[in-house]
Every structure is written in structure tokens, then in C-alpha cells.
OpenMM code with the backbone's topology and positions (N, CA, C; nanometers):
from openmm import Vec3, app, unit

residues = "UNK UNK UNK UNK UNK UNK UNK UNK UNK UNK UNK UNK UNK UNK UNK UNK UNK UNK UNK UNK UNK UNK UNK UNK UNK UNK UNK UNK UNK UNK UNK UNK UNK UNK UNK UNK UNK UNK UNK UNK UNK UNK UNK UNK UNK UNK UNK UNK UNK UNK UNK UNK UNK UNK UNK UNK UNK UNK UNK UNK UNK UNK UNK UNK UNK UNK UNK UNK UNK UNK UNK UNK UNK UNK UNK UNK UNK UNK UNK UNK UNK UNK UNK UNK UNK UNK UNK UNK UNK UNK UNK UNK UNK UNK UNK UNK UNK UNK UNK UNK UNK UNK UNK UNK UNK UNK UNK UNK UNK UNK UNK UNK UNK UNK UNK UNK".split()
positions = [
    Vec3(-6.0087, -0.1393, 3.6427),
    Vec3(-6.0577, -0.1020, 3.5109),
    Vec3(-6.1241, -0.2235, 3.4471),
    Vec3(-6.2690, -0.2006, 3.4157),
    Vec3(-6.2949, -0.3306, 3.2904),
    Vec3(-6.3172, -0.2928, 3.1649),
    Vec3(-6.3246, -0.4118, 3.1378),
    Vec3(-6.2610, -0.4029, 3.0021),
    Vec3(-6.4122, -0.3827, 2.9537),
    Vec3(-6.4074, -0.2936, 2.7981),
    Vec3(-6.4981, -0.2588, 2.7684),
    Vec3(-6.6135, -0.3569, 2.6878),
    Vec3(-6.7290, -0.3889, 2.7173),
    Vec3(-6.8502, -0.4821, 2.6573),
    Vec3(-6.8597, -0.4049, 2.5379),
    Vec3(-6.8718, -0.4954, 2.4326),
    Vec3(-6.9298, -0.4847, 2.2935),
    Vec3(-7.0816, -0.4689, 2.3134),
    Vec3(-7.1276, -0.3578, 2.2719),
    Vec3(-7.2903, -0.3355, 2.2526),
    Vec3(-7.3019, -0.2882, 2.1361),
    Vec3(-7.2612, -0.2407, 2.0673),
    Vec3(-7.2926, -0.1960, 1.9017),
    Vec3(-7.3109, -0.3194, 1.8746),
    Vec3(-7.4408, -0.3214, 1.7819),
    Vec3(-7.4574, -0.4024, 1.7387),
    Vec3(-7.4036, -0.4021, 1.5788),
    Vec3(-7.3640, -0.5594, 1.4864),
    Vec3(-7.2970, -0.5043, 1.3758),
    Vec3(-7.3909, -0.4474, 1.2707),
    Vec3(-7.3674, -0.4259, 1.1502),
    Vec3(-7.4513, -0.3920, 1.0574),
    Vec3(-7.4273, -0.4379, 0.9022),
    Vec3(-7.5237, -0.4735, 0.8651),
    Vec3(-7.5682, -0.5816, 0.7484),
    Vec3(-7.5758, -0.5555, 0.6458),
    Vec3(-7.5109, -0.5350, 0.5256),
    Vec3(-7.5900, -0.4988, 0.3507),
    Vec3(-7.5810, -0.5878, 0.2967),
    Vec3(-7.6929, -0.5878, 0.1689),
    Vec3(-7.7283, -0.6895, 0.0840),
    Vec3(-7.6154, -0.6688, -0.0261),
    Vec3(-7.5705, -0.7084, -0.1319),
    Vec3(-7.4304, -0.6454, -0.2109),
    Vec3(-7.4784, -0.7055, -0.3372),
    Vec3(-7.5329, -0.8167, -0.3792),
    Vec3(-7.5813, -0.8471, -0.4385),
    Vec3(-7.7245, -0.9114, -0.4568),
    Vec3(-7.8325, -0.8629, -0.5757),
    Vec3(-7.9426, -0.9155, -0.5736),
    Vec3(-7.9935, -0.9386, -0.7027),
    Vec3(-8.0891, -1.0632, -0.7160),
    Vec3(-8.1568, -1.0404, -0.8530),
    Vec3(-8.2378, -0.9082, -0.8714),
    Vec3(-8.2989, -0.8650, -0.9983),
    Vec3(-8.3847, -0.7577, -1.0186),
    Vec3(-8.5297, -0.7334, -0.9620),
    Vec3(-8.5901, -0.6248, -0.9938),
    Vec3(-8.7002, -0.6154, -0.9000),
    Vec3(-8.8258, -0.6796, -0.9113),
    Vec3(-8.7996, -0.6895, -1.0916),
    Vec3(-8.9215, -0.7534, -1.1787),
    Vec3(-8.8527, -0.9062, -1.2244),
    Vec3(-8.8137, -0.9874, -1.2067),
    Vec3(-8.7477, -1.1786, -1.2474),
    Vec3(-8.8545, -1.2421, -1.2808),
    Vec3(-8.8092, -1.3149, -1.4089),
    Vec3(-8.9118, -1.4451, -1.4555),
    Vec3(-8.8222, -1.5752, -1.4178),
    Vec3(-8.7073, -1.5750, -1.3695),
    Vec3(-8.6255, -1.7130, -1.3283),
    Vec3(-8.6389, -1.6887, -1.1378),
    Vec3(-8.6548, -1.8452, -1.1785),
    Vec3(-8.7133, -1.9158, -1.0228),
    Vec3(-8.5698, -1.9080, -0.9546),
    Vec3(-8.4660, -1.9526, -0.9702),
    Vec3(-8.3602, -1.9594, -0.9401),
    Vec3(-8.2948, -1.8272, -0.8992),
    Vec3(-8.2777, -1.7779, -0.7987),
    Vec3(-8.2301, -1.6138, -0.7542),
    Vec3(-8.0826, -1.5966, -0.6534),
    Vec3(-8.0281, -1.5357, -0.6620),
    Vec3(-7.8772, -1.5380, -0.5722),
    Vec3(-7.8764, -1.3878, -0.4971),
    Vec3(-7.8321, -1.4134, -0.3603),
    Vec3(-7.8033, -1.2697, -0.3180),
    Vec3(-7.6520, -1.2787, -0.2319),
    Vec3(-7.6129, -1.1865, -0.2135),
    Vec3(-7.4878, -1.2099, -0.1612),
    Vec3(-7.4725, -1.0807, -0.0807),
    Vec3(-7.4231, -1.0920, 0.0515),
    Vec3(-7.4072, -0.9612, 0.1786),
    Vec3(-7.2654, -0.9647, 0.2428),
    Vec3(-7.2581, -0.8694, 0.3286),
    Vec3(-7.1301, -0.8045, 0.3643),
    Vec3(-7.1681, -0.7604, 0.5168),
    Vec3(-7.0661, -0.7992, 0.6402),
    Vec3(-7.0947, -0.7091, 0.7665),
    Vec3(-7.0091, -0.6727, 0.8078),
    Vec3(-7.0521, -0.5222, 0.8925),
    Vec3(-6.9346, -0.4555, 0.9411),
    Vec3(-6.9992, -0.4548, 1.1012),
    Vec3(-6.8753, -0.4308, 1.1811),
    Vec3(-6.8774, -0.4348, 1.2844),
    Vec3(-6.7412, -0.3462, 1.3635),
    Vec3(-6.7751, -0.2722, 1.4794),
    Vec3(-6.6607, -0.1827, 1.5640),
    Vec3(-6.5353, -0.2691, 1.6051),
    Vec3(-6.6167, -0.4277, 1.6508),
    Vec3(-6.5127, -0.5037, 1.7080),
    Vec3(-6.4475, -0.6352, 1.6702),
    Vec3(-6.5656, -0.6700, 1.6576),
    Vec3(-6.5685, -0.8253, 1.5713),
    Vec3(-6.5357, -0.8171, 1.4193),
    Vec3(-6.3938, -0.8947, 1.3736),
    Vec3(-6.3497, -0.9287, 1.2598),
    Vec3(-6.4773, -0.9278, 1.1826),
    Vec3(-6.4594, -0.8912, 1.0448),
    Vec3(-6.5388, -0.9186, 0.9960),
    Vec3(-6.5653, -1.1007, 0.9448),
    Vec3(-6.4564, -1.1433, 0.9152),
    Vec3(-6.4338, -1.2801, 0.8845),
    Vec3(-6.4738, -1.3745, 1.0149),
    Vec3(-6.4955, -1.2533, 1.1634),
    Vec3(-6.6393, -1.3739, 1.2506),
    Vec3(-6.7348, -1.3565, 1.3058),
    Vec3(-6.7944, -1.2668, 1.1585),
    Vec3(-6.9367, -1.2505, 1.1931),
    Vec3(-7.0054, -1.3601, 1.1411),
    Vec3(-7.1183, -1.3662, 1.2019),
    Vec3(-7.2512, -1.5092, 1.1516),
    Vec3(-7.3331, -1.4730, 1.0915),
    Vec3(-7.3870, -1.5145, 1.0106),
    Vec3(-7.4861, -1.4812, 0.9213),
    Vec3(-7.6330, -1.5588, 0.9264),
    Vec3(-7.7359, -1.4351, 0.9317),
    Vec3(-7.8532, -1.5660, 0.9060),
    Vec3(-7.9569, -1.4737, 0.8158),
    Vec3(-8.0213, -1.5266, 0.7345),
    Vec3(-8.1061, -1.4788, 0.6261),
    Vec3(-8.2870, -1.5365, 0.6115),
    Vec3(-8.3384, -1.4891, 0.5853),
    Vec3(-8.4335, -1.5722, 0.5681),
    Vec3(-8.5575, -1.4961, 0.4555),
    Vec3(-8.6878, -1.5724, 0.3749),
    Vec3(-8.7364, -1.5082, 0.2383),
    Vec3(-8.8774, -1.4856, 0.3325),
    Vec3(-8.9365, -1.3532, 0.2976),
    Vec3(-9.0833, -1.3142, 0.3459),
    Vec3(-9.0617, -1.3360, 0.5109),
    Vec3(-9.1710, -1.4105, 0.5603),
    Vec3(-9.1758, -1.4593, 0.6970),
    Vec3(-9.1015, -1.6011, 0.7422),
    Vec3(-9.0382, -1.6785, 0.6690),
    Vec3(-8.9840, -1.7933, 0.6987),
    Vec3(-8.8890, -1.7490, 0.8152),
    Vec3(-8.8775, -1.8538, 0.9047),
    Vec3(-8.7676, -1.8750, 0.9783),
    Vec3(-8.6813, -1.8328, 0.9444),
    Vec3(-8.5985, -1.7936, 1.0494),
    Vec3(-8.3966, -1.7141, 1.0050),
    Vec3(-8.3600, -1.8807, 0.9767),
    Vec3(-8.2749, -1.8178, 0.9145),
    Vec3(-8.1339, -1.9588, 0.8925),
    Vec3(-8.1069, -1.9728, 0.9668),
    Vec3(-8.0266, -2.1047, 1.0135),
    Vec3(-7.9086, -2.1238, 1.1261),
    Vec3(-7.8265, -2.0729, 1.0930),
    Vec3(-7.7195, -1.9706, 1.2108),
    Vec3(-7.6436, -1.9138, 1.1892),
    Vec3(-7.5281, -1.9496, 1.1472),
    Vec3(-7.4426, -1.8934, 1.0433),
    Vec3(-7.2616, -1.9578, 0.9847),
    Vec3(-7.2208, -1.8486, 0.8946),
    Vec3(-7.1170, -1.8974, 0.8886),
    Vec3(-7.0085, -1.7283, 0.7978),
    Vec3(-7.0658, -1.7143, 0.6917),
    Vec3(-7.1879, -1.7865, 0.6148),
    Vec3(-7.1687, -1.7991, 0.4876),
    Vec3(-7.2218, -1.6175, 0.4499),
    Vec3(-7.1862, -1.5916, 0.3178),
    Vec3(-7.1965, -1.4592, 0.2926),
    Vec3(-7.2943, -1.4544, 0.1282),
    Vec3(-7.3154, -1.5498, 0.0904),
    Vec3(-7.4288, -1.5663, -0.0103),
    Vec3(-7.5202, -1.6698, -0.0056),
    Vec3(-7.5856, -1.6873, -0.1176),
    Vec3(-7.7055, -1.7583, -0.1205),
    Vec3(-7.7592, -1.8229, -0.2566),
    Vec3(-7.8117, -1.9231, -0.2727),
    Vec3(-7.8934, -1.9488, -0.4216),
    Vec3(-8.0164, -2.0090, -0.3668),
    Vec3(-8.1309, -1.9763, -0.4085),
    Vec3(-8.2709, -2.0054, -0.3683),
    Vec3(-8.3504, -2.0271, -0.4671),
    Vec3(-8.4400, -2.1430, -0.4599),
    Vec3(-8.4838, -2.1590, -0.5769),
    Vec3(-8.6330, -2.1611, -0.5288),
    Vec3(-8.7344, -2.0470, -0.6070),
    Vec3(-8.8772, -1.9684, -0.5894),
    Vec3(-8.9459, -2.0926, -0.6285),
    Vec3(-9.0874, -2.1214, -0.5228),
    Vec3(-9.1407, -2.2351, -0.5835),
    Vec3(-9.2471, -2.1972, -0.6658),
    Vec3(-9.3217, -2.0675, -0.6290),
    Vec3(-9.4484, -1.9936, -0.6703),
    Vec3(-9.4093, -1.8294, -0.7482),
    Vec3(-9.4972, -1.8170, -0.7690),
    Vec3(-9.5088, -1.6789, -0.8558),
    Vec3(-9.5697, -1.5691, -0.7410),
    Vec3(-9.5042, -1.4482, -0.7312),
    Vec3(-9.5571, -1.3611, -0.6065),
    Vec3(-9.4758, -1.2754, -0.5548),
    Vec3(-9.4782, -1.1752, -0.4685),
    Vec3(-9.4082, -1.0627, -0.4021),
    Vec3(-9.3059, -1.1630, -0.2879),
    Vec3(-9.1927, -1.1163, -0.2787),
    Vec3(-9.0486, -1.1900, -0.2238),
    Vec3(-9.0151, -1.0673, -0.1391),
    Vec3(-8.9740, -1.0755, -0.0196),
    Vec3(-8.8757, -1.0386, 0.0606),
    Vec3(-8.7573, -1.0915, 0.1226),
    Vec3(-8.6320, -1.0750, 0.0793),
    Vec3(-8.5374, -1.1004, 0.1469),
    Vec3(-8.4814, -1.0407, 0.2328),
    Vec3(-8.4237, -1.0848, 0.3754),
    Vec3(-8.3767, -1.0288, 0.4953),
    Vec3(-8.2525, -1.1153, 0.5543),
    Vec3(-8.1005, -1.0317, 0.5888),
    Vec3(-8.0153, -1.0660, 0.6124),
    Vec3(-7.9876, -1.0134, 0.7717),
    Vec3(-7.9416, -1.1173, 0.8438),
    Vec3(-7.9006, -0.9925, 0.9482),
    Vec3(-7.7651, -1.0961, 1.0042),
    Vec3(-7.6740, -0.9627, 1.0637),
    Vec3(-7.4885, -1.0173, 1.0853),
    Vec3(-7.5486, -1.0435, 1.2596),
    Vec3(-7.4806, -1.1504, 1.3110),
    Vec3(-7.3987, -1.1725, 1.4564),
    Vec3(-7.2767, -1.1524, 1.5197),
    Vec3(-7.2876, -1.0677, 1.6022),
    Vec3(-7.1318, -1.0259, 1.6663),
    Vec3(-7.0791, -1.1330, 1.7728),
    Vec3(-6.9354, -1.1076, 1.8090),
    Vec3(-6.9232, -1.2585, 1.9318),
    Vec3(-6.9501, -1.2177, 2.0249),
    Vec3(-7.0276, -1.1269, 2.0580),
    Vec3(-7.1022, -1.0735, 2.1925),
    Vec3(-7.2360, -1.1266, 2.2056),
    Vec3(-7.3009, -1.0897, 2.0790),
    Vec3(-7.4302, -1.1594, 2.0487),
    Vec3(-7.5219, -1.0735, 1.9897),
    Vec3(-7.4466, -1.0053, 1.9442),
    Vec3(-7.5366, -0.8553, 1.9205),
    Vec3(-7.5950, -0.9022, 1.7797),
    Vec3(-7.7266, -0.8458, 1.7305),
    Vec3(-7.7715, -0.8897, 1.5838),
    Vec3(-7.7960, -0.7373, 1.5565),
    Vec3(-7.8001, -0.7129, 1.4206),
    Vec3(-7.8339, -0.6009, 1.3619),
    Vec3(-7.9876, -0.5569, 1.3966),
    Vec3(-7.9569, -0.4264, 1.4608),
    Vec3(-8.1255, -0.3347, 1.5076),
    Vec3(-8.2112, -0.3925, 1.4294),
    Vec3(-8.1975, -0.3198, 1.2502),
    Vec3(-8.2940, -0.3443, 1.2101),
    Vec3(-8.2298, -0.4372, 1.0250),
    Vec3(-8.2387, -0.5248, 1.0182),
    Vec3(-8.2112, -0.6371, 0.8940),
    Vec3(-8.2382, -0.5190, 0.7585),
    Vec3(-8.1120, -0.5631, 0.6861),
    Vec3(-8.1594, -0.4954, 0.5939),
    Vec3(-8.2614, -0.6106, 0.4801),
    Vec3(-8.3280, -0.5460, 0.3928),
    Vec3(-8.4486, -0.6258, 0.3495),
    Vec3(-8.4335, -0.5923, 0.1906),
    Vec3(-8.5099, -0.6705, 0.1052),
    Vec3(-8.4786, -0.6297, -0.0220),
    Vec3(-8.5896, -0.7458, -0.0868),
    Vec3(-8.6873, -0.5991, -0.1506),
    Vec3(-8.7824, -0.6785, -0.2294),
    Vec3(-8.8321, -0.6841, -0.3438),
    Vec3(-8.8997, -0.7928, -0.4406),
    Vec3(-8.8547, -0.8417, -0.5738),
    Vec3(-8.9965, -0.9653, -0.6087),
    Vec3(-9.0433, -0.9291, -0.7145),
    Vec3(-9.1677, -1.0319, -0.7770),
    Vec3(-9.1198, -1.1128, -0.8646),
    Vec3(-9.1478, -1.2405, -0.8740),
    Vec3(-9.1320, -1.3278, -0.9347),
    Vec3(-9.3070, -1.3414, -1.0247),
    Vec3(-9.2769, -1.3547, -1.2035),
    Vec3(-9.3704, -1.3385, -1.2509),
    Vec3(-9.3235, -1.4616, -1.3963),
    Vec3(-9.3812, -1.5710, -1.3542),
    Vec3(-9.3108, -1.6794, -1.4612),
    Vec3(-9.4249, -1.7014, -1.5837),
    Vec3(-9.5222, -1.5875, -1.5578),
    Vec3(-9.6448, -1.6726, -1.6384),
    Vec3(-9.6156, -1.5756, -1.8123),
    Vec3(-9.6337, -1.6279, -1.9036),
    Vec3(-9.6061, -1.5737, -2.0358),
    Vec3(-9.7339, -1.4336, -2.0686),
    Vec3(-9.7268, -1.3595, -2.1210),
    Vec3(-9.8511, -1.2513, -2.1524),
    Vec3(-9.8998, -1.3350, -2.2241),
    Vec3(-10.0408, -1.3139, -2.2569),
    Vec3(-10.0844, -1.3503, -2.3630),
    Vec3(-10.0963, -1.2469, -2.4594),
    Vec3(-10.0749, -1.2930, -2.6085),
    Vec3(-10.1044, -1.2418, -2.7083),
    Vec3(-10.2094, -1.2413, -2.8223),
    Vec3(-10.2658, -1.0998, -2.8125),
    Vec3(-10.4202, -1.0921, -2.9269),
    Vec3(-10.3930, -1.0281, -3.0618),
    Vec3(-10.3920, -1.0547, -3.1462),
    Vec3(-10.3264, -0.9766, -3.2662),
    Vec3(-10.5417, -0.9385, -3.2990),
    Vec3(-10.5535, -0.8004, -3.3007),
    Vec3(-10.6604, -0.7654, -3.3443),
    Vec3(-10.6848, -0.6611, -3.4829),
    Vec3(-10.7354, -0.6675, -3.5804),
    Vec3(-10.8133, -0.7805, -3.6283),
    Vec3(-10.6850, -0.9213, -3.6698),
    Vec3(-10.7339, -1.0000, -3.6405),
    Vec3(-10.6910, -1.1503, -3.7388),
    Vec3(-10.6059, -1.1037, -3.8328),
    Vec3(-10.4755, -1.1274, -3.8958),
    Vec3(-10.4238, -1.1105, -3.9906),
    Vec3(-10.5219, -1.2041, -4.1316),
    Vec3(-10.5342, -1.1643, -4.2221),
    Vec3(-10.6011, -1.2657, -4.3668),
    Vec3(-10.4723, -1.3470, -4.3827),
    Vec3(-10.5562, -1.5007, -4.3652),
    Vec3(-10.4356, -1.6235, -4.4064),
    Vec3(-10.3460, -1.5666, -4.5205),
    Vec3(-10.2111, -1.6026, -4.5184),
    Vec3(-10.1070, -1.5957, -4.5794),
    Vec3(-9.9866, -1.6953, -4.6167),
    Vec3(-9.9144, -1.7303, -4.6686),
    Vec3(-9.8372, -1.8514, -4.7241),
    Vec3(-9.6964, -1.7715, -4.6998),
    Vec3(-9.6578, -1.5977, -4.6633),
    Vec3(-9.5517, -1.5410, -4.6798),
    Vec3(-9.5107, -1.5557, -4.5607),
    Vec3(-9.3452, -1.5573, -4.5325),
    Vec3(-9.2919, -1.5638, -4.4102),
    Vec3(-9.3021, -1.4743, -4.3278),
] * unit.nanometer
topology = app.Topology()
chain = topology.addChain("A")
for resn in residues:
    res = topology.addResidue(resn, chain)
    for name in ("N", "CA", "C"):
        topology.addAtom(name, app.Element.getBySymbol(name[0]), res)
């Protein structure tokens, strides 16, 4: 009899995220994995924003990232099993960063005034 190979691969959610529309550069997300075999406490984690490189893999289960530009963001998490299995498909989660102020037109001109 052998013993049975882990092939499920585990599976990944995001649990926490900033909003869809953010004017702060500074953003946190935080995830969770489940898996058939592997503890959850040893799964690996790797994440990464838009197209950047994955992280190196480690338990960690959140994040703080700080946006350098103004623009459309994707975040992507995906779990490691001790087989080696990575999640099919990463879950993803996306969000604009928009730091620039509106401008404001008051039309017509208010007539100068001295009142508060």
C-alpha cells in the first residue's frame, strides 16, 4: 500500500483589504489558507502588486505596502503546500490609488466680501 501523495492544491483568500477607490499611499492586506492536508499554520505564503515578482516564500499572513504612484493596483496572494502544490488560480484584488486633490471652480466669482 502507498501512502497517499498530496495533489490538491491549497487555496488562498484575501481577508482583508483597503477600499476600491484610496487616497492613502500606505495600504494593508491580510489572507488566510486552507488546505486537505497541510496544517494550516505550514502553509507559505507569497504575494505580489500588478506584475511584480512573487515574494519569497514564509508564513507571513499580512502585509503593509507603501504606493509610490497614483494608478490601477492589483494585488495577488497565493498559499504553498509541503508537497509543493501552489494555488490553481491566486486570488487577486483590485483598487486605484488617486492622491491628486479635485480642483475647485466656484462659477460666477462670489462679489468680494469681509463676512465669514
Amino acid at each position: 500500500r502507498r501512502d497517499r501523495v498530496l495533489t490538491i492544491p491549497p487555496a488562498t483568500r484575501i481577508t482583508q483589504t483597503p477600499g476600491k477607490l484610496i487616497n492613502q499611499r500606505k495600504i494593508y492586506f491580510e489572507w488566510t489558507g486552507e488546505d486537505d492536508q497541510t496544517p494550516v499554520s505550514e502553509l507559505l505564503y507569497s504575494y505580489r502588486l500588478n506584475q511584480e515578482p512573487w515574494s519569497a516564500l514564509s508564513f507571513t499572513t499580512n502585509v503593509i505596502i507603501t504606493l509610490i504612484n497614483d494608478g490601477y493596483y492589483t494585488f495577488s496572494v497565493q498559499a504553498k503546500d509541503q508537497e509543493g502544490n501552489t494555488d490553481a488560480t491566486a486570488p487577486e484584488y483590485s483598487f486605484i490609488l488617486d492622491t491628486t486633490p479635485p480642483i475647485l471652480e466656484i462659477v460666477p466669482p462670489p462679489v468680494e466680501t469681509n463676512l465669514p
